[in-house]
N, CA and C atoms as an extended XYZ file, in Angstrom:
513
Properties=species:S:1:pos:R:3:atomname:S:1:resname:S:1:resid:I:1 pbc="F F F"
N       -21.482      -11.250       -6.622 N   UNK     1
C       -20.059      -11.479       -6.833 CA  UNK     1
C       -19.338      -11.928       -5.569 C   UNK     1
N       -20.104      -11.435       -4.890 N   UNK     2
C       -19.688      -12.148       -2.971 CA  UNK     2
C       -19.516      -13.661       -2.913 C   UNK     2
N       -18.165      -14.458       -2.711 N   UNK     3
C       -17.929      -15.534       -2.576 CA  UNK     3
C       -18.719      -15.869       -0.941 C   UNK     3
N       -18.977      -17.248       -0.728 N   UNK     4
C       -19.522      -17.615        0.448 CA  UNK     4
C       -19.578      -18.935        0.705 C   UNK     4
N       -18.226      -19.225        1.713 N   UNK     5
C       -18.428      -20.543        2.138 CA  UNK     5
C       -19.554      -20.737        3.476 C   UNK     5
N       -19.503      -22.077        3.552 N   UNK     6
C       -20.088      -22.324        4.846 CA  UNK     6
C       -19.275      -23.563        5.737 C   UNK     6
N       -18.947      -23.611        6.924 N   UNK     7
C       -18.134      -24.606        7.616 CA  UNK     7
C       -18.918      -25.255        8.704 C   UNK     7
N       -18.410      -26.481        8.795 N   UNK     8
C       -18.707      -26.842        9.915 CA  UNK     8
C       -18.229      -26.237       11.578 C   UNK     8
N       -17.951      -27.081       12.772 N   UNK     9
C       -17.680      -26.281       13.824 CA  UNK     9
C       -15.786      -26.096       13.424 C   UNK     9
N       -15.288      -27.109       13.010 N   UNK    10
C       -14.151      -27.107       13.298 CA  UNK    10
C       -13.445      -26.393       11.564 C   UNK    10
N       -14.394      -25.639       10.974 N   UNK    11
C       -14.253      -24.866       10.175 CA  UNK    11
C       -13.357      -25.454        8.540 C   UNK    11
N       -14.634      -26.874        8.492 N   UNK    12
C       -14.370      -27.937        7.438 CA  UNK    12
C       -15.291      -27.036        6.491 C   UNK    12
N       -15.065      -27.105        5.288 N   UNK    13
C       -15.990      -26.842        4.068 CA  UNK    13
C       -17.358      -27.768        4.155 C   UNK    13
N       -18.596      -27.350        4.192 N   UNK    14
C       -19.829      -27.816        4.068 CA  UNK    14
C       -20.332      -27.726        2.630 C   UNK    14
N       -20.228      -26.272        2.556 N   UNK    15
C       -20.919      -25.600        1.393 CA  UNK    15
C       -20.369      -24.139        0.751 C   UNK    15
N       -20.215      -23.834       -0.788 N   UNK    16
C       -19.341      -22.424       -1.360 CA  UNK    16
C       -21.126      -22.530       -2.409 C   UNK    16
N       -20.723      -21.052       -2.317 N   UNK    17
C       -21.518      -20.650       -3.364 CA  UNK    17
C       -21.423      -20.875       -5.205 C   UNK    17
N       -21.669      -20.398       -6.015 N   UNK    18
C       -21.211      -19.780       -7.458 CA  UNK    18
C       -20.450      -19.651       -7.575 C   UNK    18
N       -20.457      -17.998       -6.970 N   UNK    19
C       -19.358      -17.071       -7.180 CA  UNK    19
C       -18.043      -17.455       -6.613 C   UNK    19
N       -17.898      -18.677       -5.511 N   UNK    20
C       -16.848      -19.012       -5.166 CA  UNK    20
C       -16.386      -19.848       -5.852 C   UNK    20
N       -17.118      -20.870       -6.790 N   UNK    21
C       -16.388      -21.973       -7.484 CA  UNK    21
C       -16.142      -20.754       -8.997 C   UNK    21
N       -16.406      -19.751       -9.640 N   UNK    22
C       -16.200      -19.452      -10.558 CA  UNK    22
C       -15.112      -18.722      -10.353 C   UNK    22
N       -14.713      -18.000       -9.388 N   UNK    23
C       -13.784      -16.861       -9.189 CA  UNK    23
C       -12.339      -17.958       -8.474 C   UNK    23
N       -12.657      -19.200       -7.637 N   UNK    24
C       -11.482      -19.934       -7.170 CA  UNK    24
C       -11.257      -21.152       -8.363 C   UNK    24
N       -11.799      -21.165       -9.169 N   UNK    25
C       -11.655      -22.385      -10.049 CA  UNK    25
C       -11.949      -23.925       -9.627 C   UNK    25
N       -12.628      -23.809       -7.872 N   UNK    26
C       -12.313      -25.137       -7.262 CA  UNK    26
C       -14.180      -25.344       -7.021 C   UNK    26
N       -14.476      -26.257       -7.513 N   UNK    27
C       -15.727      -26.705       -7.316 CA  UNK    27
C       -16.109      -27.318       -5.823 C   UNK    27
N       -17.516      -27.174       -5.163 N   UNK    28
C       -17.531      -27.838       -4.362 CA  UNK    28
C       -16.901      -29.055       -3.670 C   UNK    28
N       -16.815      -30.091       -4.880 N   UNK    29
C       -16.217      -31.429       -4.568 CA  UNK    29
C       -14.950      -31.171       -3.943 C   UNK    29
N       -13.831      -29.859       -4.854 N   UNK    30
C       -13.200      -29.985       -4.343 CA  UNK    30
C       -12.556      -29.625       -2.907 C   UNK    30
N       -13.641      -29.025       -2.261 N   UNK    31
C       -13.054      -28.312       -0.909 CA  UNK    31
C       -13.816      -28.749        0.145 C   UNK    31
N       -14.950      -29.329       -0.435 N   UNK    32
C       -15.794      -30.100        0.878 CA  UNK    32
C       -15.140      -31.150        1.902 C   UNK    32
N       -14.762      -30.478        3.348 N   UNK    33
C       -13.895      -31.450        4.194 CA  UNK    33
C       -12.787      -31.216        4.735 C   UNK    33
N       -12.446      -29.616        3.628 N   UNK    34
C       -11.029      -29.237        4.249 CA  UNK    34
C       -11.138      -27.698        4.518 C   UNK    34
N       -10.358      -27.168        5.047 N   UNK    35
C       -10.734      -26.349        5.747 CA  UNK    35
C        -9.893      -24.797        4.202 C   UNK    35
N       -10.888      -23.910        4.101 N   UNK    36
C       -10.450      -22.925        3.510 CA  UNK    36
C        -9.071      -22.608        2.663 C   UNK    36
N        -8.629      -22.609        4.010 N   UNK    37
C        -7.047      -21.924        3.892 CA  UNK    37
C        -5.564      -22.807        3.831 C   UNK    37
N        -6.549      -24.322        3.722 N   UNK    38
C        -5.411      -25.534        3.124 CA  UNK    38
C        -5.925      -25.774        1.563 C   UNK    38
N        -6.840      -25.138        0.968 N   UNK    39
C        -6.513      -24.924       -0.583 CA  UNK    39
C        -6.781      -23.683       -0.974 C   UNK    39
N        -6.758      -22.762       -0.440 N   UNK    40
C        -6.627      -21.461       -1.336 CA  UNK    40
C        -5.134      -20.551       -0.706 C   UNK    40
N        -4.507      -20.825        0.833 N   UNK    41
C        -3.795      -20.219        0.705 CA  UNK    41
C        -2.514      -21.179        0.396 C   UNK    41
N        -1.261      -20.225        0.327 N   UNK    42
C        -0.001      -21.066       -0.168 CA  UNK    42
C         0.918      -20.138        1.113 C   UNK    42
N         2.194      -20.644        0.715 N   UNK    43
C         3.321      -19.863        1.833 CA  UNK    43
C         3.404      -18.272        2.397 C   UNK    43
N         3.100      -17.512        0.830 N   UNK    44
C         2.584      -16.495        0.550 CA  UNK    44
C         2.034      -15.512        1.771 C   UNK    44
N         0.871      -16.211        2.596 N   UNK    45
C        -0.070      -14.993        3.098 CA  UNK    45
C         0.793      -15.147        4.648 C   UNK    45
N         0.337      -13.798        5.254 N   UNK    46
C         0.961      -13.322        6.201 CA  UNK    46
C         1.028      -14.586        7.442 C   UNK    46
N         1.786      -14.572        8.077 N   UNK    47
C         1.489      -15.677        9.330 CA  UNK    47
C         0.706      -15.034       10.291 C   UNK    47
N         1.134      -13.728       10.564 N   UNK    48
C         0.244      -12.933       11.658 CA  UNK    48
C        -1.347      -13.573       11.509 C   UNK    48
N        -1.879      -12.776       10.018 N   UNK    49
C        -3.048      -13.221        9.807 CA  UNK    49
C        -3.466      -14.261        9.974 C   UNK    49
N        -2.979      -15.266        9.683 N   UNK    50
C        -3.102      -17.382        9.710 CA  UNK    50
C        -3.401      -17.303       10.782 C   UNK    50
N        -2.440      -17.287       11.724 N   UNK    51
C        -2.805      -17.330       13.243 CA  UNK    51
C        -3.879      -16.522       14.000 C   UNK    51
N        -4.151      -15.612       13.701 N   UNK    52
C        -5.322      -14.790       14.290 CA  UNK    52
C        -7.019      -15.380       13.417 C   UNK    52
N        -6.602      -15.754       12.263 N   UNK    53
C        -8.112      -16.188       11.750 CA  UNK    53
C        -8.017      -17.716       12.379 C   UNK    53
N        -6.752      -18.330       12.691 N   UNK    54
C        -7.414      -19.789       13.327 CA  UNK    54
C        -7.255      -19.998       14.756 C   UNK    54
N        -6.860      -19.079       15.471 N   UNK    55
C        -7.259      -18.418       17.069 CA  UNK    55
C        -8.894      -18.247       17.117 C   UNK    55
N        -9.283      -17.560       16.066 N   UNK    56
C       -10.460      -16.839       15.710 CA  UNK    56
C       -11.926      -18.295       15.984 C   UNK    56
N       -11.130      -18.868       14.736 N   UNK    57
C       -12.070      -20.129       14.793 CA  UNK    57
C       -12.604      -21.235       15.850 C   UNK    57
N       -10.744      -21.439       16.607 N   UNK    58
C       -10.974      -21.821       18.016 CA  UNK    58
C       -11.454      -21.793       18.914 C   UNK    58
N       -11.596      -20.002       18.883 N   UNK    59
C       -12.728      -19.811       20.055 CA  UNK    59
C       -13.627      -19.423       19.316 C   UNK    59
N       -14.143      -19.494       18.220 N   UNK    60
C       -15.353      -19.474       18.522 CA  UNK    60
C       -16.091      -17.892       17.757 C   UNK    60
N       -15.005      -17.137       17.468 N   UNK    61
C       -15.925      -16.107       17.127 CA  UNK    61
C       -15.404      -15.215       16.417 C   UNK    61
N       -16.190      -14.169       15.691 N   UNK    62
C       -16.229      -13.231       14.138 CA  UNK    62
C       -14.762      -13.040       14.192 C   UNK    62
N       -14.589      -12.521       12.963 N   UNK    63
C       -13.465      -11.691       12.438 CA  UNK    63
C       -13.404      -11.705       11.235 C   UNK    63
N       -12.398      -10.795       10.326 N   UNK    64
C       -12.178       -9.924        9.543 CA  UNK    64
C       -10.917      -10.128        8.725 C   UNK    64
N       -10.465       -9.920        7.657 N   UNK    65
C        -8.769      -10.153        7.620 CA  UNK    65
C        -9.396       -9.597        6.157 C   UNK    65
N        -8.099       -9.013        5.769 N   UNK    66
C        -7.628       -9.387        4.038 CA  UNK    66
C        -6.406      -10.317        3.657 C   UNK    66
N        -7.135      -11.349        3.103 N   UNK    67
C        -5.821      -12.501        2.889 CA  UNK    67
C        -5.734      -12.592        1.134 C   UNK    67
N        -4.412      -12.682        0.929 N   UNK    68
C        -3.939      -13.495       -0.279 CA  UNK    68
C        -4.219      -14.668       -0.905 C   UNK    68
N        -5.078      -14.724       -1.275 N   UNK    69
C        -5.481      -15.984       -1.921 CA  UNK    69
C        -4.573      -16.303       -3.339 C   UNK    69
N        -5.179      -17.775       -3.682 N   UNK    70
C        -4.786      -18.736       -4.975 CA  UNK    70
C        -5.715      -19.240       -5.522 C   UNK    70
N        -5.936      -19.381       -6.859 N   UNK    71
C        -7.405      -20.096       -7.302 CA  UNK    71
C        -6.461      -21.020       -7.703 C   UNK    71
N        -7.425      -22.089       -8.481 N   UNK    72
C        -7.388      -23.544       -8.918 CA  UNK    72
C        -5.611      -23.187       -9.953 C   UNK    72
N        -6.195      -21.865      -10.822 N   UNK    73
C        -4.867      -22.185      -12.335 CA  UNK    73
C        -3.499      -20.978      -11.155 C   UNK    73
N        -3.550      -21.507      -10.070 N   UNK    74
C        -2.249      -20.525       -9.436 CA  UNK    74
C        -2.355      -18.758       -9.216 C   UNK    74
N        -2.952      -18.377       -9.667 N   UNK    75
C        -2.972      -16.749       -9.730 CA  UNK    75
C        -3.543      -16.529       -8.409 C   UNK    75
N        -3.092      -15.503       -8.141 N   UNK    76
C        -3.153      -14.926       -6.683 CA  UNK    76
C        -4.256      -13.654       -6.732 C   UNK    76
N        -5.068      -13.721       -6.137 N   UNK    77
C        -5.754      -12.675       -5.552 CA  UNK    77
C        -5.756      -12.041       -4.222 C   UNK    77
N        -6.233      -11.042       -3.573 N   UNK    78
C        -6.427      -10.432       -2.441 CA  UNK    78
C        -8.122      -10.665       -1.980 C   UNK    78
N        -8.262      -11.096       -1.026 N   UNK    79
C        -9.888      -10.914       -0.895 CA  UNK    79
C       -10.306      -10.339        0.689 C   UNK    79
N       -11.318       -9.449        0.987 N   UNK    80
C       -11.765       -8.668        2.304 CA  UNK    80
C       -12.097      -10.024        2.725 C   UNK    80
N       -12.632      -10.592        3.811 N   UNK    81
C       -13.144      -11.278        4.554 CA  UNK    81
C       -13.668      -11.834        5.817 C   UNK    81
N       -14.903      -12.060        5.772 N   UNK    82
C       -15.752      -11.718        7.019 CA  UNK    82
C       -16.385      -13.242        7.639 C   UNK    82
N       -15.722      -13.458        8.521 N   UNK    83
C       -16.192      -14.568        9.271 CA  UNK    83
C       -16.933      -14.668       10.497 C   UNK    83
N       -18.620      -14.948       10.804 N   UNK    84
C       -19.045      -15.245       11.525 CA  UNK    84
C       -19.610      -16.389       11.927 C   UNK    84
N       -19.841      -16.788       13.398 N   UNK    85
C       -19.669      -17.685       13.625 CA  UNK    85
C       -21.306      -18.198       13.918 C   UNK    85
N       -21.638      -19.868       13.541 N   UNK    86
C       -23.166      -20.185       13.027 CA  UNK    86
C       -23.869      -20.929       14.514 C   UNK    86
N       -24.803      -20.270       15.435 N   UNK    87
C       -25.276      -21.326       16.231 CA  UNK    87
C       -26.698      -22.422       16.118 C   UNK    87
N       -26.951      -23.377       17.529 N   UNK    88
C       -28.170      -23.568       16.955 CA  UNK    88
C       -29.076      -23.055       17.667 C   UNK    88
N       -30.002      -23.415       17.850 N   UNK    89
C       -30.717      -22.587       19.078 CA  UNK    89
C       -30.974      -23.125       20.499 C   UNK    89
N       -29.882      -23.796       20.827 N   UNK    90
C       -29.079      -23.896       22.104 CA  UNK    90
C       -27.652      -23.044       22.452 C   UNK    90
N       -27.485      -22.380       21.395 N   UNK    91
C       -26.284      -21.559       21.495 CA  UNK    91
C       -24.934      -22.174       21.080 C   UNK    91
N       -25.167      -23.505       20.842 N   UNK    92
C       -23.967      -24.300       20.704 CA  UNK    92
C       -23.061      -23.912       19.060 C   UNK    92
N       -22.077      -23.911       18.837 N   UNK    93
C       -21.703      -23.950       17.894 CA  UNK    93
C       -21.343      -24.567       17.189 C   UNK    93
N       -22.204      -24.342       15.541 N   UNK    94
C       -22.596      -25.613       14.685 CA  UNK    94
C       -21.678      -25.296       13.233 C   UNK    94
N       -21.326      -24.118       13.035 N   UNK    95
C       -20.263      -24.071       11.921 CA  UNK    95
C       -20.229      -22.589       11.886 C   UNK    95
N       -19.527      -22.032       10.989 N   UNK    96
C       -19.082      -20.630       10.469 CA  UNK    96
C       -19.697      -20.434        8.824 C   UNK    96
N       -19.965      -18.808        8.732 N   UNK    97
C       -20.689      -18.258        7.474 CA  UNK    97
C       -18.976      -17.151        7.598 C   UNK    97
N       -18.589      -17.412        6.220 N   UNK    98
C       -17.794      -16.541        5.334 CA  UNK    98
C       -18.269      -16.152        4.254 C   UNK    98
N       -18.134      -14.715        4.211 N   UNK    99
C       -18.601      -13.883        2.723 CA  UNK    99
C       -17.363      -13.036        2.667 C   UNK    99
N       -16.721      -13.553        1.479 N   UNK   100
C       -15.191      -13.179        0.729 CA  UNK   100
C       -15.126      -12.185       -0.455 C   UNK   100
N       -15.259      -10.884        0.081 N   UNK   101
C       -14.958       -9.844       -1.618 CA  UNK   101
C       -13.898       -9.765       -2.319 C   UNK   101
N       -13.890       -9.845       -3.293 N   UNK   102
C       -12.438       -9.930       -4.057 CA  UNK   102
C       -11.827       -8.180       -4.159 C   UNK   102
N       -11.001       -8.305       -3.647 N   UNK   103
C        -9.930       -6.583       -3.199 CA  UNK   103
C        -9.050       -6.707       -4.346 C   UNK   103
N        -8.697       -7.019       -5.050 N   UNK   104
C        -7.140       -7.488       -6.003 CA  UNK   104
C        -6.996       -6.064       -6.577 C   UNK   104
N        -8.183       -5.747       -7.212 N   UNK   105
C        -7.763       -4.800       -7.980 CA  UNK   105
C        -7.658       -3.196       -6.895 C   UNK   105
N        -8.721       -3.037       -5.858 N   UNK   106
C        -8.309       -2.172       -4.611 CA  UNK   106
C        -7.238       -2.341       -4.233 C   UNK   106
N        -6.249       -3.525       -4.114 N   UNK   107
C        -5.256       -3.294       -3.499 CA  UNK   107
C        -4.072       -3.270       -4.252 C   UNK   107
N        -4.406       -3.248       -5.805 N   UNK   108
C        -3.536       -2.792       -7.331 CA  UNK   108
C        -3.222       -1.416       -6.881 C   UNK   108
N        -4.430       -0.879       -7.253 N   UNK   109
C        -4.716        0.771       -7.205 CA  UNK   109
C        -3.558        1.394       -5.802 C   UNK   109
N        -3.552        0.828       -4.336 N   UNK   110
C        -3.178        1.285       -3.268 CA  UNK   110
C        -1.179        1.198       -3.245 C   UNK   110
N        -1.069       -0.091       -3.888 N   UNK   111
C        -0.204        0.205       -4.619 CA  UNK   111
C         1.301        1.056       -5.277 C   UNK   111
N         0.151        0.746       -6.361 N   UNK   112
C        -0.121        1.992       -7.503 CA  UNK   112
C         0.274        3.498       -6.826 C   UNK   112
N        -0.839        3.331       -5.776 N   UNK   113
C        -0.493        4.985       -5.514 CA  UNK   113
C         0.561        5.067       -4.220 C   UNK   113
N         1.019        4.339       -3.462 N   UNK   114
C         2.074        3.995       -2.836 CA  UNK   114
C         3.497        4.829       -3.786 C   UNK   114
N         3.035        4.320       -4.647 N   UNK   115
C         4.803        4.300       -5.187 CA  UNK   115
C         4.563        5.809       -5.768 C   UNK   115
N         3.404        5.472       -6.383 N   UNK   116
C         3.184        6.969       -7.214 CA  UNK   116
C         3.836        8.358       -5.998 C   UNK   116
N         3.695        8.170       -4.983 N   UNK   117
C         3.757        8.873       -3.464 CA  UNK   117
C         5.005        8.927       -3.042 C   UNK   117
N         5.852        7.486       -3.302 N   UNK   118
C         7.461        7.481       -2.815 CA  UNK   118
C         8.119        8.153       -3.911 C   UNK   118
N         7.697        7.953       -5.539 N   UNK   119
C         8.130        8.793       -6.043 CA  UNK   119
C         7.950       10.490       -6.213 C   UNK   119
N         6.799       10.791       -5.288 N   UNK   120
C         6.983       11.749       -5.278 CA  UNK   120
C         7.676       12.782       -4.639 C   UNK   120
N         7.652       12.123       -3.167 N   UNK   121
C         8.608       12.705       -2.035 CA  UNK   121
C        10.235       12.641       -2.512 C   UNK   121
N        10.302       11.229       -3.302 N   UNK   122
C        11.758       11.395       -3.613 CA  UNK   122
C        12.307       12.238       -4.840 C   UNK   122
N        11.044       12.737       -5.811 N   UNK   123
C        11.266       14.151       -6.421 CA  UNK   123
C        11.391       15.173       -5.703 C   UNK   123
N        11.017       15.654       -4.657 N   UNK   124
C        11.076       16.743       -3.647 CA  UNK   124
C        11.872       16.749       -3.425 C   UNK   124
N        12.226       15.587       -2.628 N   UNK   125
C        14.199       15.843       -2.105 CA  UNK   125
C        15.034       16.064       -3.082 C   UNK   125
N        15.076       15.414       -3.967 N   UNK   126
C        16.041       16.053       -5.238 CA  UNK   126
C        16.024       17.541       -5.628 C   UNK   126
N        14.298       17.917       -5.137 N   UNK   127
C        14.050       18.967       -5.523 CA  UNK   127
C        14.969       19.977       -4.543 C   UNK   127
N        14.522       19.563       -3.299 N   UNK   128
C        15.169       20.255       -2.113 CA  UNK   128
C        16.323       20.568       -2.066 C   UNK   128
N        17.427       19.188       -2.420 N   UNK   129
C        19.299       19.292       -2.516 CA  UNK   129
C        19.550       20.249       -3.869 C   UNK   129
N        18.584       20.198       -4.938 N   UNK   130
C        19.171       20.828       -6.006 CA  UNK   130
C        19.058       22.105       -6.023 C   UNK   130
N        18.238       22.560       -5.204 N   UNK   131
C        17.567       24.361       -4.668 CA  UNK   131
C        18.920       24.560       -3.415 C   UNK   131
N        19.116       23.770       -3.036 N   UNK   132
C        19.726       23.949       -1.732 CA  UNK   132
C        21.686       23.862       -2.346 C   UNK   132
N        21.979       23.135       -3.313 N   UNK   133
C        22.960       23.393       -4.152 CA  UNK   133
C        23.286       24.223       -4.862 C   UNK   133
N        22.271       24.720       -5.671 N   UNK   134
C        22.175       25.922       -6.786 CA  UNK   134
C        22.012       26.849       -5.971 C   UNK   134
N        21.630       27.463       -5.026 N   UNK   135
C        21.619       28.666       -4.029 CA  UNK   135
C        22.792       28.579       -3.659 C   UNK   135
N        24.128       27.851       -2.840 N   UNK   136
C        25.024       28.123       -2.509 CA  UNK   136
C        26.142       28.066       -3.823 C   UNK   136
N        25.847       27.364       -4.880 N   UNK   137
C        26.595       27.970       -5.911 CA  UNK   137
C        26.365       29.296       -6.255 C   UNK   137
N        25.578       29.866       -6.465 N   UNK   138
C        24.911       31.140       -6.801 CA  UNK   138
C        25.490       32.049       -6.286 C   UNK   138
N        25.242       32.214       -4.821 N   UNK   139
C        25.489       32.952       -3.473 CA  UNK   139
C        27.047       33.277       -3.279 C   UNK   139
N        28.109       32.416       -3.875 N   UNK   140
C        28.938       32.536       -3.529 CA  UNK   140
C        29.985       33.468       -4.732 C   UNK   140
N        29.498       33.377       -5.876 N   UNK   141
C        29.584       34.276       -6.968 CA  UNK   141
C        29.079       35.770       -6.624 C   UNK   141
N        27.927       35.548       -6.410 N   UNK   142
C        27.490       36.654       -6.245 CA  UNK   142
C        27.984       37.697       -5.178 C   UNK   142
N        28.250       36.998       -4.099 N   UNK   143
C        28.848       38.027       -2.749 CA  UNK   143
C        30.323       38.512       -3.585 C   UNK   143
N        31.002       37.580       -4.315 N   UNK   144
C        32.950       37.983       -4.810 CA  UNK   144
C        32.395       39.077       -5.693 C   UNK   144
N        31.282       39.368       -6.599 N   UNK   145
C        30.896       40.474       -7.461 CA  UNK   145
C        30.356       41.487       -6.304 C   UNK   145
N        29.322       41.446       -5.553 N   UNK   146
C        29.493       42.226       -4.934 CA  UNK   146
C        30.602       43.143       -3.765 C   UNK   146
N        31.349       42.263       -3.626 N   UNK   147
C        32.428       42.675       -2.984 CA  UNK   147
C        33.464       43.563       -3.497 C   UNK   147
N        33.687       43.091       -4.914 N   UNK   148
C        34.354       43.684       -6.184 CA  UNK   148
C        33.775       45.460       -6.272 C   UNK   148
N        32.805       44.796       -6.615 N   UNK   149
C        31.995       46.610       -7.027 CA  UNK   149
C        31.841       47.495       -6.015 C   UNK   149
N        31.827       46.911       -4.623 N   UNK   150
C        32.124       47.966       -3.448 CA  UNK   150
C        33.883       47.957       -3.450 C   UNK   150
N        34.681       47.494       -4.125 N   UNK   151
C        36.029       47.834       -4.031 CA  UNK   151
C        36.502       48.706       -4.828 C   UNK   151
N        35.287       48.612       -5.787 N   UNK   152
C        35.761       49.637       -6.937 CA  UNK   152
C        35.340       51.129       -6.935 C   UNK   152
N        33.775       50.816       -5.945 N   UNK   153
C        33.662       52.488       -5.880 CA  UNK   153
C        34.142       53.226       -5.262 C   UNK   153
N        35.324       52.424       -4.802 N   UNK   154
C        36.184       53.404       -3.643 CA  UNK   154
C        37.341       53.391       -4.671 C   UNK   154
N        37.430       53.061       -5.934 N   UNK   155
C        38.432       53.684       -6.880 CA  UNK   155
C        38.207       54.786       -7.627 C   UNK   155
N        39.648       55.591       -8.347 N   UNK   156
C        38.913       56.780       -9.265 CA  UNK   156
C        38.287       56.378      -10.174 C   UNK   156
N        36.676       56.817      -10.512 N   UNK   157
C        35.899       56.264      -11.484 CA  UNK   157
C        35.640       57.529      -13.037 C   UNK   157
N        35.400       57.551      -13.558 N   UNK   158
C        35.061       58.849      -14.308 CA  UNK   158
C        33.332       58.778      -13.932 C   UNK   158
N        32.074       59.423      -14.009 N   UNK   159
C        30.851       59.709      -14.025 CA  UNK   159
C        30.219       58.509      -14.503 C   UNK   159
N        30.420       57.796      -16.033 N   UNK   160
C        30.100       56.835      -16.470 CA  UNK   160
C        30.340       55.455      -15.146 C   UNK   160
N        31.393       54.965      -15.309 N   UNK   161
C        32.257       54.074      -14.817 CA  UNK   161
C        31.706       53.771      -13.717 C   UNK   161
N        31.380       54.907      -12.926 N   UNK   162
C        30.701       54.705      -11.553 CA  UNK   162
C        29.210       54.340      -11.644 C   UNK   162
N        28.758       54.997      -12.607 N   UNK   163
C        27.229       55.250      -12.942 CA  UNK   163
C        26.644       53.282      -13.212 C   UNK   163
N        27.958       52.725      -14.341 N   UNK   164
C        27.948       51.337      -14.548 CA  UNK   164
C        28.369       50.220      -13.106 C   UNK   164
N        29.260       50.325      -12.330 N   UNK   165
C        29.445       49.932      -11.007 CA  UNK   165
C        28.242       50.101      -10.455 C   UNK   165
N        27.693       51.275       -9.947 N   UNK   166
C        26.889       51.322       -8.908 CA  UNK   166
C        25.616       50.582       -9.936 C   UNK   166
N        25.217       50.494      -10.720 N   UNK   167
C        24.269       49.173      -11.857 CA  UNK   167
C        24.591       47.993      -11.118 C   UNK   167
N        25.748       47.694      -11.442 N   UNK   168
C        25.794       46.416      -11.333 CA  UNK   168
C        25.865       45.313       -9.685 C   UNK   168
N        26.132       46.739       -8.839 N   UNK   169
C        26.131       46.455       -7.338 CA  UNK   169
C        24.530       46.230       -7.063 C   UNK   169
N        23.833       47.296       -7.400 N   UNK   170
C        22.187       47.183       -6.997 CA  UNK   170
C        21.782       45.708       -7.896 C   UNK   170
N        22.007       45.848       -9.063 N   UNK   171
C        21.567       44.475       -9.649 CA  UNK   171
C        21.883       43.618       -8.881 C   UNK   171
C-alpha cells in the first residue's frame, strides 16, 4: 500500500509505483518530469514544510514530513513521508527514493480526539464555575439559618422548641 516515487537529482519524477498511481489517480505519464509537489500539492500544505523538504533536496539529503496531499479527482489526503537520497558508486548524487504512507485516516482519528479533549476540559470548567456558584449560593443561605437558630436559642424556648432549633442548627 506504500506509495513510491523515484526522482532524478533535481528531484524530477523518473518512476511511481502501483500503489501511487491507484491511491493519486495520476498515472506515470502524468508526473514523469515534474517534480512531486507541483502536482499533488495545492496552496493548502504548510509553507514551513515546502521549504524544509526543498532545502532538503538541495542539499542533498533524507528527511521526513507529513504533507497534505491532492489526488487526480481533488480530495485531499495526509501522507507520512520519507525521503532518501540515491547515489552512484562514486558517491555522486543520482536521484531520490520516496516511500509515502497514507495517514488521512490517523490524522481523522487525532482530530477526532483533539476536540473530543477540548470538549472535555471545557465540560470541567463549566463543571468547576457551576460547583463554584452553587457553593456560594448555598453557603450564604445557610450561614443567615444558622445565624437565626443561634439567635433563637438565646430566646425563651419551651423544651420542644429548643429541642427543634438545636435540630435544625446541627443539621
Amino acid at each position: 500500500d506504500n506509495m513510491v516515487v523515484i526522482t532524478d537529482a533535481e528531484g524530477l519524477v523518473d518512476w511511481v509505483n502501483p500503489a501511487f498511481e491507484r491511491r493519486t489517480g495520476y498515472r506515470l505519464e502524468d508526473v514523469r518530469g515534474r517534480t512531486p509537489g507541483s502536482v499533488l500539492q495545492h496552496e493548502d500544505v504548510d509553507p514551513e514544510t515546502t521549504e524544509r523538504m526543498r532545502t532538503a533536496v538541495r542539499e542533498g539529503r533524507s528527511f521526513s514530513a507529513e504533507v497534505l496531499n491532492h489526488a487526480a479527482d481533488g480530495s485531499a489526503y495526509w501522507i507520512f513521508l520519507e525521503v532518501n537520497p540515491l547515489h552512484d558508486q562514486d558517491g555522486e548524487l543520482t536521484g531520490f527514493v520516496a516511500v509515502q504512507s497514507d495517514i488521512t485516516e490517523r490524522r481523522h482519528s487525532e482530530a477526532l480526539l483533539r476536540q473530543a479533549m477540548e470538549a472535555a476540559e471545557e465540560t470541567a470548567r463549566e463543571k468547576s464555575n457551576f460547583l463554584a456558584s452553587m457553593s456560594h449560593e448555598i453557603r450564604t443561605p445557610l450561614n443567615a439559618v444558622l445565624g437565626l437558630t443561634d439567635l433563637l436559642l438565646l430566646t425563651d424556648l419551651d423544651t420542644d422548641q429548643r429541642e427543634y432549633v438545636r435540630t435544625a442548627h446541627t443539621s
